[in-house]
N, CA and C atoms of all chains as a GROMACS GRO file, in nm:
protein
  549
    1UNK      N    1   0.198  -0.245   0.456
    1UNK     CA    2   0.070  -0.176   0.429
    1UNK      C    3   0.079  -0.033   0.479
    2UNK      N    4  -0.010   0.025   0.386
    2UNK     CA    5   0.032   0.178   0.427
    2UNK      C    6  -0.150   0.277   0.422
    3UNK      N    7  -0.148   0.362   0.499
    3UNK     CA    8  -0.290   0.439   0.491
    3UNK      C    9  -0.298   0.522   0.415
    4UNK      N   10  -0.459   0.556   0.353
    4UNK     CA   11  -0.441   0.641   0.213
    4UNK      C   12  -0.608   0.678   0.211
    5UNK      N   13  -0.639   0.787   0.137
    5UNK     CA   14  -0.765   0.858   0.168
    5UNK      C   15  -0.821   0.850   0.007
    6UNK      N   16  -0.952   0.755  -0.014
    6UNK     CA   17  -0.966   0.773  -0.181
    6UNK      C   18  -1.036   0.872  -0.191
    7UNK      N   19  -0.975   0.939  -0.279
    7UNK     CA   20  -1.015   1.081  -0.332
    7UNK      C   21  -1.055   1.096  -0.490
    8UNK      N   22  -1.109   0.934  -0.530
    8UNK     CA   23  -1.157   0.969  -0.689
    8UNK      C   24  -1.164   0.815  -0.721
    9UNK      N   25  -1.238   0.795  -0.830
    9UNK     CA   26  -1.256   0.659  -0.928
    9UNK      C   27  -1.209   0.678  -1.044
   10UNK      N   28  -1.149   0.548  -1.118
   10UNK     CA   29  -1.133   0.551  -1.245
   10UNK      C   30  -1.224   0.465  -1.309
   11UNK      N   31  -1.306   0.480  -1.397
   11UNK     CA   32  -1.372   0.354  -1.465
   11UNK      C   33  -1.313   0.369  -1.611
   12UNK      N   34  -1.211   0.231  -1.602
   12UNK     CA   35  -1.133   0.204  -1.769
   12UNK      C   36  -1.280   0.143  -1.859
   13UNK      N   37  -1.238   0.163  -2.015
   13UNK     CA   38  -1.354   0.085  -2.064
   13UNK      C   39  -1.337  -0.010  -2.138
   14UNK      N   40  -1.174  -0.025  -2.106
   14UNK     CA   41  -1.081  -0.145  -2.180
   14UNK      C   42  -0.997  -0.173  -2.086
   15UNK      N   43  -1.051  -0.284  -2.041
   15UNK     CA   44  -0.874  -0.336  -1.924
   15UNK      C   45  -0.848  -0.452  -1.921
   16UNK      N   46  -0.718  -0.498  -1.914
   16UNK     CA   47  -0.679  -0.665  -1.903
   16UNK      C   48  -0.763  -0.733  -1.849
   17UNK      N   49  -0.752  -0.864  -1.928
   17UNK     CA   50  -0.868  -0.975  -1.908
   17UNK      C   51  -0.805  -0.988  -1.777
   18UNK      N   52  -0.941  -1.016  -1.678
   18UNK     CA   53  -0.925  -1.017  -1.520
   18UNK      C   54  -0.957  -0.926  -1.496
   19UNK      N   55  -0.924  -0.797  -1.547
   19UNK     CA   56  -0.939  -0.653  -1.398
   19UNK      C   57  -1.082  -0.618  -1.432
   20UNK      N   58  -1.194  -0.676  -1.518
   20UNK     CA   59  -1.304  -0.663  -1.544
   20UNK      C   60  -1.382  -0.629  -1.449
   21UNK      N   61  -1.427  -0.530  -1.403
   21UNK     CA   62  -1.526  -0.552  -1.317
   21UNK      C   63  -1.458  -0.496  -1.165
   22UNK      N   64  -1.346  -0.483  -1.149
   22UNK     CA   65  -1.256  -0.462  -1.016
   22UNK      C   66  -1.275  -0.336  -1.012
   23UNK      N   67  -1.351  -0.266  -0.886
   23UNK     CA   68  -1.313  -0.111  -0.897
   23UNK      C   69  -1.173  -0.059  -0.880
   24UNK      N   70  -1.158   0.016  -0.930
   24UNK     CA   71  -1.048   0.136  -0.910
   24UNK      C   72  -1.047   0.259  -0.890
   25UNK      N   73  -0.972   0.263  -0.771
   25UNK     CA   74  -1.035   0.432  -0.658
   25UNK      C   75  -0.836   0.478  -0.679
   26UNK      N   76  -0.857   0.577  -0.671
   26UNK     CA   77  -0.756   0.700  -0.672
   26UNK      C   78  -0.739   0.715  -0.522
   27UNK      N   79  -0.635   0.688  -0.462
   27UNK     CA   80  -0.596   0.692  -0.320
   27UNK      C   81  -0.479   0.792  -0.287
   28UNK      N   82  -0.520   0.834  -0.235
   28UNK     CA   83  -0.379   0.962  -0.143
   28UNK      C   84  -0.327   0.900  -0.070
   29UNK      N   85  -0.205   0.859  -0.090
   29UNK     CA   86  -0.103   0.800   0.087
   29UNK      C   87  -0.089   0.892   0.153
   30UNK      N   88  -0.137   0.858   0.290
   30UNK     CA   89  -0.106   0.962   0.425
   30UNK      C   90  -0.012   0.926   0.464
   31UNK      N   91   0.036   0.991   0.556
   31UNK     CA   92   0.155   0.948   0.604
   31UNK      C   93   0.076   0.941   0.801
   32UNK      N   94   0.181   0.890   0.920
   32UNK     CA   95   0.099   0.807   1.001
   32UNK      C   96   0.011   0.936   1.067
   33UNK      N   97  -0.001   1.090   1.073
   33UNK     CA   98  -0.075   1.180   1.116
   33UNK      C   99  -0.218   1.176   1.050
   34UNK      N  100  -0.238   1.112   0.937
   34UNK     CA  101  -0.304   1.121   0.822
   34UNK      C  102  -0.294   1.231   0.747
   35UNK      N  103  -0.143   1.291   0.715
   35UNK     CA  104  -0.171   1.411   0.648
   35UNK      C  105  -0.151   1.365   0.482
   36UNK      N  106  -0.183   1.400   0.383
   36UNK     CA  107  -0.140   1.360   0.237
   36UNK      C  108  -0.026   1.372   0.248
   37UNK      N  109   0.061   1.276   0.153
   37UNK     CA  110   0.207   1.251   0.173
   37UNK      C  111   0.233   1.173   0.062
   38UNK      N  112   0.324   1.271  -0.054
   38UNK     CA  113   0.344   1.148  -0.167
   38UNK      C  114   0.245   1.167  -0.253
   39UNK      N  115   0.262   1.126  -0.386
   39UNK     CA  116   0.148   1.146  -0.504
   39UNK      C  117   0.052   1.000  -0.507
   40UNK      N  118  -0.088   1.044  -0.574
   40UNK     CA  119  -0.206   0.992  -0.533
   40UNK      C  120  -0.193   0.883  -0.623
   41UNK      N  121  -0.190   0.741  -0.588
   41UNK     CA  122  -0.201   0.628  -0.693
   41UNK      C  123  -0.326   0.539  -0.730
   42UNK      N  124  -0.347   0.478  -0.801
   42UNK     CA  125  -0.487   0.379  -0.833
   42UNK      C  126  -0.473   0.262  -0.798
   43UNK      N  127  -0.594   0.237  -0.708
   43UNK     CA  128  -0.585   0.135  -0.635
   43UNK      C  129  -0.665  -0.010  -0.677
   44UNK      N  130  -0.686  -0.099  -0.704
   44UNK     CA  131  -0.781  -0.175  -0.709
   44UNK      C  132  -0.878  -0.194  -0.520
   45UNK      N  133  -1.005  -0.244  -0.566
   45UNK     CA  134  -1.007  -0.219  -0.454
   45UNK      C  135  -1.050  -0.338  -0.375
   46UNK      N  136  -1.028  -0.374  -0.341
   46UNK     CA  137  -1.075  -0.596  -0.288
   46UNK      C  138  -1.160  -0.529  -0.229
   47UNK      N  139  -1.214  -0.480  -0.130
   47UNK     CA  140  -1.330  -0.464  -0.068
   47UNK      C  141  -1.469  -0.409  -0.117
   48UNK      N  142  -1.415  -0.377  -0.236
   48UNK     CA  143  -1.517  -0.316  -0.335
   48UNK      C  144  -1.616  -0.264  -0.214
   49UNK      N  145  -1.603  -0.214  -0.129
   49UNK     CA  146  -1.683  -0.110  -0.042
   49UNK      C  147  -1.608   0.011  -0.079
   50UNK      N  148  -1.532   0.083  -0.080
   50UNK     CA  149  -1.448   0.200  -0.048
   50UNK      C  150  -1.512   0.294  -0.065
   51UNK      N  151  -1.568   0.417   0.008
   51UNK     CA  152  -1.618   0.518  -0.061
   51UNK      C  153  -1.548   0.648  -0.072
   52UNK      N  154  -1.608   0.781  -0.148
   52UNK     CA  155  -1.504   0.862  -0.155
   52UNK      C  156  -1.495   0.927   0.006
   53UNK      N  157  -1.382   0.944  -0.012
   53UNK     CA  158  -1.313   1.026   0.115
   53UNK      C  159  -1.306   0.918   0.279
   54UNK      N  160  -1.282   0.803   0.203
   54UNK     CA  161  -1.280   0.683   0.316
   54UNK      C  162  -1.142   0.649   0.385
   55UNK      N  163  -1.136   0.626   0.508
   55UNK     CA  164  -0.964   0.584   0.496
   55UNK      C  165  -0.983   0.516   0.482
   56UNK      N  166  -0.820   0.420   0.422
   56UNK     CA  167  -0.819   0.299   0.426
   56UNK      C  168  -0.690   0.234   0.403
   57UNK      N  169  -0.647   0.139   0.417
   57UNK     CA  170  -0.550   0.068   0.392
   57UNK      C  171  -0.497   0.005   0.304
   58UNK      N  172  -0.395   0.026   0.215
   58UNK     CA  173  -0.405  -0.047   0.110
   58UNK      C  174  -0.245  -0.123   0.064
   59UNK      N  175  -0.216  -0.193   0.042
   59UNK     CA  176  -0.088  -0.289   0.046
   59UNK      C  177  -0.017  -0.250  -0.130
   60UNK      N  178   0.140  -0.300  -0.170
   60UNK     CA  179   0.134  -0.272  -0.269
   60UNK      C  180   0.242  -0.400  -0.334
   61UNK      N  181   0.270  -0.405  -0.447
   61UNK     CA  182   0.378  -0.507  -0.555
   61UNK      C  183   0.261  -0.653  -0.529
   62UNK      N  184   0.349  -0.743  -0.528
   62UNK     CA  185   0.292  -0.888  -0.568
   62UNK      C  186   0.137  -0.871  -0.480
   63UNK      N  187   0.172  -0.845  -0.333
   63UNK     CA  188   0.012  -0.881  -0.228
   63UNK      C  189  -0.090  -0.855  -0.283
   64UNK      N  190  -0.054  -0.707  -0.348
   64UNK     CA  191  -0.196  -0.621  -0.425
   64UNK      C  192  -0.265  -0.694  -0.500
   65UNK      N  193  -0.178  -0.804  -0.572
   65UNK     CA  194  -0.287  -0.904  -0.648
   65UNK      C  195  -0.331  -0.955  -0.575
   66UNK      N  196  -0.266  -1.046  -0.500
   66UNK     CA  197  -0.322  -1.176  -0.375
   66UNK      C  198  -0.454  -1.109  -0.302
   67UNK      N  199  -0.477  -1.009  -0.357
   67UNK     CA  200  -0.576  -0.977  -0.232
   67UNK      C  201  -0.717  -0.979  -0.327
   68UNK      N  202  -0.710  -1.011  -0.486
   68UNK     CA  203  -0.845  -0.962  -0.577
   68UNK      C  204  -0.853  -1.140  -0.563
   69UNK      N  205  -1.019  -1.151  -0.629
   69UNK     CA  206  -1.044  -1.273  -0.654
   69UNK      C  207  -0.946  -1.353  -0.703
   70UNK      N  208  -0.924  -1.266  -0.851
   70UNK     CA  209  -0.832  -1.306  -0.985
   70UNK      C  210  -0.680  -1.286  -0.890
   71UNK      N  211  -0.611  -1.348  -0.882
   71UNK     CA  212  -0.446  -1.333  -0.789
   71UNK      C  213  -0.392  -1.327  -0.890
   72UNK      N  214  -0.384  -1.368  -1.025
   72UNK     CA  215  -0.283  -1.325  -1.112
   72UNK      C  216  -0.323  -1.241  -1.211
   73UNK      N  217  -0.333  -1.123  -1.168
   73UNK     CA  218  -0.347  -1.016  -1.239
   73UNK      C  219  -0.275  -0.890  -1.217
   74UNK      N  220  -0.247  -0.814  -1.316
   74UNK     CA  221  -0.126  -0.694  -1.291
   74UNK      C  222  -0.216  -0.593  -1.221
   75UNK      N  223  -0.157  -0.631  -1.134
   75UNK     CA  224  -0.209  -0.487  -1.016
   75UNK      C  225  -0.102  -0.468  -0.939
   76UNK      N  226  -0.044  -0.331  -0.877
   76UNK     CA  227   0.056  -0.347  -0.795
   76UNK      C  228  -0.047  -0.241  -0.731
   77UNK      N  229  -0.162  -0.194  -0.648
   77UNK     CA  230  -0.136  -0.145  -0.575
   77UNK      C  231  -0.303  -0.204  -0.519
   78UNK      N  232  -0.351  -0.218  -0.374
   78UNK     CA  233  -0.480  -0.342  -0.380
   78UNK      C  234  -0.543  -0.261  -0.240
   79UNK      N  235  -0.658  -0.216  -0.222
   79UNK     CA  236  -0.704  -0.147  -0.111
   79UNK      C  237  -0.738  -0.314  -0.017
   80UNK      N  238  -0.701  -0.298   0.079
   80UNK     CA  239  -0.681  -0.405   0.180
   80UNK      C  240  -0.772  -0.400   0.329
   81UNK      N  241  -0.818  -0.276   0.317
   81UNK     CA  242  -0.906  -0.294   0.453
   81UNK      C  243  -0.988  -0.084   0.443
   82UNK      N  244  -1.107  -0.090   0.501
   82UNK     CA  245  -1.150   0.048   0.487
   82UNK      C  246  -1.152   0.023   0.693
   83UNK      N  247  -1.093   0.163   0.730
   83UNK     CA  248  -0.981   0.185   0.849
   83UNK      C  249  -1.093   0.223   0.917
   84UNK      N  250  -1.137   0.198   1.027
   84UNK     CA  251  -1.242   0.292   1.119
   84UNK      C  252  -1.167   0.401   1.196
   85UNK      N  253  -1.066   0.331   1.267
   85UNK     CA  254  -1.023   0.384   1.354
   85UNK      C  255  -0.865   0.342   1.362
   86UNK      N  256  -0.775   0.445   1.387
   86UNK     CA  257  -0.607   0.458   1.404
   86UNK      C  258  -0.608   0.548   1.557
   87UNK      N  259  -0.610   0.417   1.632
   87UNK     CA  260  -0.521   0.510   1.773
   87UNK      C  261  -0.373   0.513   1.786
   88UNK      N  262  -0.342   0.633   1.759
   88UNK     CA  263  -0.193   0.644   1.773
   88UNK      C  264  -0.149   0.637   1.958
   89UNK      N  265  -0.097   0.547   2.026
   89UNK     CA  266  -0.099   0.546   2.134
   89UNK      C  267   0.040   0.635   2.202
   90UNK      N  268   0.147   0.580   2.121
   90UNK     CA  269   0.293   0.625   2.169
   90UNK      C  270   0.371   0.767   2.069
   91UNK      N  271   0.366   0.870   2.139
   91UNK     CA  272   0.415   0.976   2.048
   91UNK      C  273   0.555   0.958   2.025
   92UNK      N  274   0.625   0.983   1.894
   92UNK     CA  275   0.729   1.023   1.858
   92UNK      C  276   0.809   1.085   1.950
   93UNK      N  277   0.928   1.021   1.929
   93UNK     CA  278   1.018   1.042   2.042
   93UNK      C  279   1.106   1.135   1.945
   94UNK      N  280   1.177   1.311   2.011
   94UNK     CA  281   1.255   1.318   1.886
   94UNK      C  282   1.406   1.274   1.940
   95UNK      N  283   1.544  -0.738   0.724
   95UNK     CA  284   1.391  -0.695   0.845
   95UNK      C  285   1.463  -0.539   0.865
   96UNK      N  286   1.377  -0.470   0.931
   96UNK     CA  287   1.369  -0.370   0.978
   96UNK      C  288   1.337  -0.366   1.118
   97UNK      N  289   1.414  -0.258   1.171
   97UNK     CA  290   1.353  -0.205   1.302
   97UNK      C  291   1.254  -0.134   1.319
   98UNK      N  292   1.145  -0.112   1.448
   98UNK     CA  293   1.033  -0.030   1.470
   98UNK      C  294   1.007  -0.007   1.633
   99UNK      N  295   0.931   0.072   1.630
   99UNK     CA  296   0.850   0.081   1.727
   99UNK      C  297   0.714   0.106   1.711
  100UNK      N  298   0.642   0.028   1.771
  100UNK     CA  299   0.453   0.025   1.813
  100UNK      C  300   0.451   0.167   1.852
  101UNK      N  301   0.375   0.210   1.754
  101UNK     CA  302   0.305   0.380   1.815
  101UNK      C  303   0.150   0.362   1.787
  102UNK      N  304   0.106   0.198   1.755
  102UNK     CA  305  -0.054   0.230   1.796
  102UNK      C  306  -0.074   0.107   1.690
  103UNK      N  307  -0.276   0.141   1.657
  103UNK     CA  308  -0.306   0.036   1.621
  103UNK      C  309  -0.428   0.067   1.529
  104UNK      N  310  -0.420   0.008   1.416
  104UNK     CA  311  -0.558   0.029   1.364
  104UNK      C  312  -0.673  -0.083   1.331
  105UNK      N  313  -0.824  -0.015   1.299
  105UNK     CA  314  -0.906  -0.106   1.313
  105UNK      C  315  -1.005  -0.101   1.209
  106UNK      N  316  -1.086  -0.194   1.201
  106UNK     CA  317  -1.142  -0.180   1.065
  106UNK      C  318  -1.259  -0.329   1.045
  107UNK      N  319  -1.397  -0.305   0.995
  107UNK     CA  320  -1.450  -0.394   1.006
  107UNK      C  321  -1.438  -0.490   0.854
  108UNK      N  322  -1.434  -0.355   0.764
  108UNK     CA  323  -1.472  -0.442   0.622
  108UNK      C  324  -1.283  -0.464   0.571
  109UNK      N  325  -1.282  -0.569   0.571
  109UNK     CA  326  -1.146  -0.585   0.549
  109UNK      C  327  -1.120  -0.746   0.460
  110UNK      N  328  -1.005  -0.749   0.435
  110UNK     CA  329  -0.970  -0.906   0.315
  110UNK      C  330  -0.985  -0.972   0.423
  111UNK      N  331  -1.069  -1.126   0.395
  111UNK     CA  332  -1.069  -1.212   0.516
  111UNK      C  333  -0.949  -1.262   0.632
  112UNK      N  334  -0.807  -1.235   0.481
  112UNK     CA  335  -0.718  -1.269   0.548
  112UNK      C  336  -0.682  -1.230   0.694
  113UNK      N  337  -0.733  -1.090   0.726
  113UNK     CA  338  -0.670  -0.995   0.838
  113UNK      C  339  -0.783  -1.001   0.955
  114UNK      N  340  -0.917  -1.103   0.962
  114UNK     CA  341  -1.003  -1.122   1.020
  114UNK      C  342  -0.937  -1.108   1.141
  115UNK      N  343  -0.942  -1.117   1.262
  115UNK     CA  344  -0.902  -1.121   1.408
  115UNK      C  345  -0.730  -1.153   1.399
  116UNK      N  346  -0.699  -1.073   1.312
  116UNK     CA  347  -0.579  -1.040   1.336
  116UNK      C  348  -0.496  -0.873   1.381
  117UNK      N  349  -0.410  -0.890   1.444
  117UNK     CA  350  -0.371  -0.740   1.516
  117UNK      C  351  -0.318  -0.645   1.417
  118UNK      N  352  -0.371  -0.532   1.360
  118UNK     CA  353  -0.273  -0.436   1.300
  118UNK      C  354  -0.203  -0.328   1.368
  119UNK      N  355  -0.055  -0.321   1.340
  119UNK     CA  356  -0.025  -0.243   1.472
  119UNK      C  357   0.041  -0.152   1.330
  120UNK      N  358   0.044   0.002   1.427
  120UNK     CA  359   0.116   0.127   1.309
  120UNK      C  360   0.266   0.124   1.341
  121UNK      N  361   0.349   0.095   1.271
  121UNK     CA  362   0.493   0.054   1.315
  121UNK      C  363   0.587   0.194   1.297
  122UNK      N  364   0.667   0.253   1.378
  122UNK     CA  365   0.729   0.394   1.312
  122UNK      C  366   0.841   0.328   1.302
  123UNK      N  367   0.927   0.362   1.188
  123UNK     CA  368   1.036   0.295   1.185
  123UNK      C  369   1.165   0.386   1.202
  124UNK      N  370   1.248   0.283   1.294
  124UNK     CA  371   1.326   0.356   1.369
  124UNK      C  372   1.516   0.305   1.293
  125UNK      N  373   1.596   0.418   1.358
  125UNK     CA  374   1.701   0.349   1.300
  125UNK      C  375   1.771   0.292   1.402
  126UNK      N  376   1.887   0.238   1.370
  126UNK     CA  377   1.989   0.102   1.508
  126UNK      C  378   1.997   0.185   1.581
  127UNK      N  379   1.983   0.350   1.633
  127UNK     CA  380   1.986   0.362   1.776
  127UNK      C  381   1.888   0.436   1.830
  128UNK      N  382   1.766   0.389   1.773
  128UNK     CA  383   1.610   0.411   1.843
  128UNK      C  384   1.566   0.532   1.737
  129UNK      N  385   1.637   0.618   1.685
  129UNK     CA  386   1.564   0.785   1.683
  129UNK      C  387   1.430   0.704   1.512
  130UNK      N  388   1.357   0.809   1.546
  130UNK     CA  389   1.239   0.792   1.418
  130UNK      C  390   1.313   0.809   1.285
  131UNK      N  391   1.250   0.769   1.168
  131UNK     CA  392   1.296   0.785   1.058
  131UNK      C  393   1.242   0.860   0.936
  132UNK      N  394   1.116   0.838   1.045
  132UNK     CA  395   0.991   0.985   0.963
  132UNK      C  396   0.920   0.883   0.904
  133UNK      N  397   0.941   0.751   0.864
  133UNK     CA  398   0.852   0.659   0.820
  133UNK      C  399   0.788   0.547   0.880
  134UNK      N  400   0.675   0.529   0.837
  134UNK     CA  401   0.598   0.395   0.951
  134UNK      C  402   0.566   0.314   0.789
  135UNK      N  403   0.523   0.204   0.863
  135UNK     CA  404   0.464   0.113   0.786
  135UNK      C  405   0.298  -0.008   0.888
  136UNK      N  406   0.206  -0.069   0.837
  136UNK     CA  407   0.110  -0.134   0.928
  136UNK      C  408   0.145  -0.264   0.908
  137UNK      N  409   0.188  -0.358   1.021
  137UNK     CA  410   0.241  -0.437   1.016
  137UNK      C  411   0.143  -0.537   1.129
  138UNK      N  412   0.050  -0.703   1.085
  138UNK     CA  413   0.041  -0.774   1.179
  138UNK      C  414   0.107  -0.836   1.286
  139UNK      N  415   0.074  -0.828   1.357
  139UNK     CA  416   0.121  -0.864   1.528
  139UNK      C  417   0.147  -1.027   1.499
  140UNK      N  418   0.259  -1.118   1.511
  140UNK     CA  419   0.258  -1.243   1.536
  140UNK      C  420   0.293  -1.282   1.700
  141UNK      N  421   0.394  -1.148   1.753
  141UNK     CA  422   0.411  -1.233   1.896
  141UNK      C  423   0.346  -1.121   2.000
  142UNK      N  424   0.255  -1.066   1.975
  142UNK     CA  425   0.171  -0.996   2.089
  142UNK      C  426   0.278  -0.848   2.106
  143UNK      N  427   0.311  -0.774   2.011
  143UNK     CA  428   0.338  -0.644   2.066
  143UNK      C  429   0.294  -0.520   2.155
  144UNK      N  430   0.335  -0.468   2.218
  144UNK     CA  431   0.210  -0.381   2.305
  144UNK      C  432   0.289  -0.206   2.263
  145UNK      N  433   0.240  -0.096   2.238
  145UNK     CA  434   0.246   0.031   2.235
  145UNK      C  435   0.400   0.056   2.284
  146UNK      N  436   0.426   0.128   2.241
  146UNK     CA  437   0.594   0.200   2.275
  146UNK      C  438   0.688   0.015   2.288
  147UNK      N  439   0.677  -0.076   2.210
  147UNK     CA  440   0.791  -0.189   2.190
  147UNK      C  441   0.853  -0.171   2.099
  148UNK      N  442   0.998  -0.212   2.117
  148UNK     CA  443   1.096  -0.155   1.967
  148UNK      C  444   1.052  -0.322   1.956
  149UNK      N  445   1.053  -0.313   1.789
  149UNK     CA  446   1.012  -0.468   1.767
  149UNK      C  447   1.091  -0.466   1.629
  150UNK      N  448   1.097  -0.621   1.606
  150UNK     CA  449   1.139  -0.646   1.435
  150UNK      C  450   1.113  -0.644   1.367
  151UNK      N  451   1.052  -0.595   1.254
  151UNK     CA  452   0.983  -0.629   1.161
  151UNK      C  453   0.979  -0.681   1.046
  152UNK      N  454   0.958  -0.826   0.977
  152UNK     CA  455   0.968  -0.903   0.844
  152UNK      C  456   0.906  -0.762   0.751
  153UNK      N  457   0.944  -0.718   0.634
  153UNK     CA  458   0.895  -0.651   0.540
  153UNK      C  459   0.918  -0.739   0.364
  154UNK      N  460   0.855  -0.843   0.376
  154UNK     CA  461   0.874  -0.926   0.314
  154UNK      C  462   0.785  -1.006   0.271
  155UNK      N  463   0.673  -1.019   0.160
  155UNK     CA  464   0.575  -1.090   0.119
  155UNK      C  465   0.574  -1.247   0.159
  156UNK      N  466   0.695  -1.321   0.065
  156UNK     CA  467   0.674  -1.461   0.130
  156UNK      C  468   0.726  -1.480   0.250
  157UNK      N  469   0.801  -1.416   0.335
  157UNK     CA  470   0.874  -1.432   0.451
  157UNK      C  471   0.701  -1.434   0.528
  158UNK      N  472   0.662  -1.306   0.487
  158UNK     CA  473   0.536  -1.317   0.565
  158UNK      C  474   0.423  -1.432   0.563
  159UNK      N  475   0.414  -1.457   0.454
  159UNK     CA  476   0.362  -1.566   0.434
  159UNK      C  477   0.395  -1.684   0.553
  160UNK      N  478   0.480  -1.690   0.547
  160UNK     CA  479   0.564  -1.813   0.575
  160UNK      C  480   0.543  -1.757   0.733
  161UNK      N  481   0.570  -1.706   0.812
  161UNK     CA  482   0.523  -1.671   0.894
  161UNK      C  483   0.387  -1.715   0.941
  162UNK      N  484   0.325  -1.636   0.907
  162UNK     CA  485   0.192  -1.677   0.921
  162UNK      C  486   0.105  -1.781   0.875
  163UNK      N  487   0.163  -1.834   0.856
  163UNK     CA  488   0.118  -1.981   0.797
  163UNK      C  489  -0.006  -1.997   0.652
  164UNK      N  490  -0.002  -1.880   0.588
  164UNK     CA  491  -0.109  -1.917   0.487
  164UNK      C  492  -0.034  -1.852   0.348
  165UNK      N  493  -0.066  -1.999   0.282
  165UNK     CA  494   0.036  -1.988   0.094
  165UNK      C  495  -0.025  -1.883  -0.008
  166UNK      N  496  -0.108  -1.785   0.056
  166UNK     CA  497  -0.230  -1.690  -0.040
  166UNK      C  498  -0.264  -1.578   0.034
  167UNK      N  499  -0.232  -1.547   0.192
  167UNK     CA  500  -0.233  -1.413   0.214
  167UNK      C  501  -0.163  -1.269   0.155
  168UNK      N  502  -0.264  -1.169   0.155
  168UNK     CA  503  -0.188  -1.066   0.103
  168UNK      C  504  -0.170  -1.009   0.251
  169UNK      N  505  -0.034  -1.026   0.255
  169UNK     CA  506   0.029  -0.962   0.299
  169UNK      C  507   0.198  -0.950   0.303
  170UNK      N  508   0.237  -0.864   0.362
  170UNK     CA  509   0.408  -0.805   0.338
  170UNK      C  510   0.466  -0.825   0.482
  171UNK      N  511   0.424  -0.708   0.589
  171UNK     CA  512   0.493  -0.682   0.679
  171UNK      C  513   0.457  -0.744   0.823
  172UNK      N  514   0.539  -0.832   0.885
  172UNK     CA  515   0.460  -0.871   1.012
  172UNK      C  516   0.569  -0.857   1.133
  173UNK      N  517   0.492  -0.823   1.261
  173UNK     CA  518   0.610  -0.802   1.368
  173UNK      C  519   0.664  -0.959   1.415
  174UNK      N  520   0.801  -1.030   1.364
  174UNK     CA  521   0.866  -1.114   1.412
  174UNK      C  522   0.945  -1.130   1.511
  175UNK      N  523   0.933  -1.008   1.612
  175UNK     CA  524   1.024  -0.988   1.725
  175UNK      C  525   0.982  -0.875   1.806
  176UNK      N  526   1.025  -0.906   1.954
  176UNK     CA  527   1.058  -0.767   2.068
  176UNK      C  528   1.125  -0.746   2.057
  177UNK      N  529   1.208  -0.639   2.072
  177UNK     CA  530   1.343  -0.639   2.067
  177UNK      C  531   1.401  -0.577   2.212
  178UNK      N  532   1.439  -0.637   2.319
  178UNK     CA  533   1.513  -0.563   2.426
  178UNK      C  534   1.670  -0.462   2.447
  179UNK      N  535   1.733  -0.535   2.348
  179UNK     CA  536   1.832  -0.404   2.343
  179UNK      C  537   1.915  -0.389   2.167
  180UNK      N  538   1.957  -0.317   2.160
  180UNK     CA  539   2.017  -0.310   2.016
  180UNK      C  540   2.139  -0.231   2.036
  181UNK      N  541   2.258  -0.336   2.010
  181UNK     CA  542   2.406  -0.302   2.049
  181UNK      C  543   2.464  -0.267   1.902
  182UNK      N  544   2.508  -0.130   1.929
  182UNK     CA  545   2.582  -0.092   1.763
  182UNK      C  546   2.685  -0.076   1.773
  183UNK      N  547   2.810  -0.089   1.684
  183UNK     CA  548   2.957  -0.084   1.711
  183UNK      C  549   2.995   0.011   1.636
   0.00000   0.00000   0.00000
């Protein structure tokens, strides 16, 4: 699982039977500072809470399904938790 | 598996039931002789990791599964080890 900042929605108006109804938020992967890192992917979102500019957590390949009602549905990328708080305790050693 | 070290922990109320009172720790991943790799991954705690532990980490859906004992969690990565020393040849 990796952290990521949604920065947008998609609403399809045709999507595979199953993803009916599943939001889909546009997520930025941070990397562990939370800085943007990497290009922004679409997420489904299991918590269907996510709002814009939320962190959050989101898992990706087979889990991303396991995590919607529907588990067999093509999703590879699945928002997994909205993040309150990341204490980074131990700094980078170089 | 991969190597890591615990550089912290995150928290979160609205989350998949699966991860209910379970530990998420931020894993930096390290290479066989400790230095960072510039990449982390969030990985559940199975044997109680604590901050600055080089630990093991499963990065592996059913491994994880299997781990954690449930045939329908989403999840990938879980800490399966402390690790006290790491001998390279």
């Amino acid at each position: 699982m990796l952290l990521g900042r949604v920065i947008g929605t998609v609403v399809p108006c045709i999507v595979t039977p199953g993803l009916e109804g599943v939001p889909m938020l546009i997520v930025q992967p941070l990397d562990k500072n939370l800085q943007p890192k990497g290009k922004a992917l679409v997420a489904a979102d299991s918590t269907r809470m996510a709002g814009p500019g939320e962190l959050v957590s989101y898992e990706g390949g087979r889990e991303a399904a396991m995590a919607l009602e529907q588990t067999f549905v093509p999703v590879d990328h699945a928002i997994i938790a909205i993040v309150d708080g990341v204490n980074i305790t131990a700094e980078t050693k170089r | 598996m991969i190597l890591g070290r615990v550089i912290g922990e995150i928290h979160g109320t609205i989350k998949h039931e699966f991860y209910a009172n379970r530990r998420l720790l931020v894993i930096e991943k390290t290479s066989p002789s400790g230095e960072a790799t510039g990449d982390y991954l969030i990985a559940v705690d199975s044997v109680g990791a604590g901050a600055d532990e080089k630990v093991l980490v499963l990065d592996e859906g059913n491994g994880a599964r299997q781990v954690l004992d449930s045939p329908d969690g989403p999840v990938r990565s879980v800490v399966v080890g402390i690790i006290d020393d790491v001998v390279t040849y």
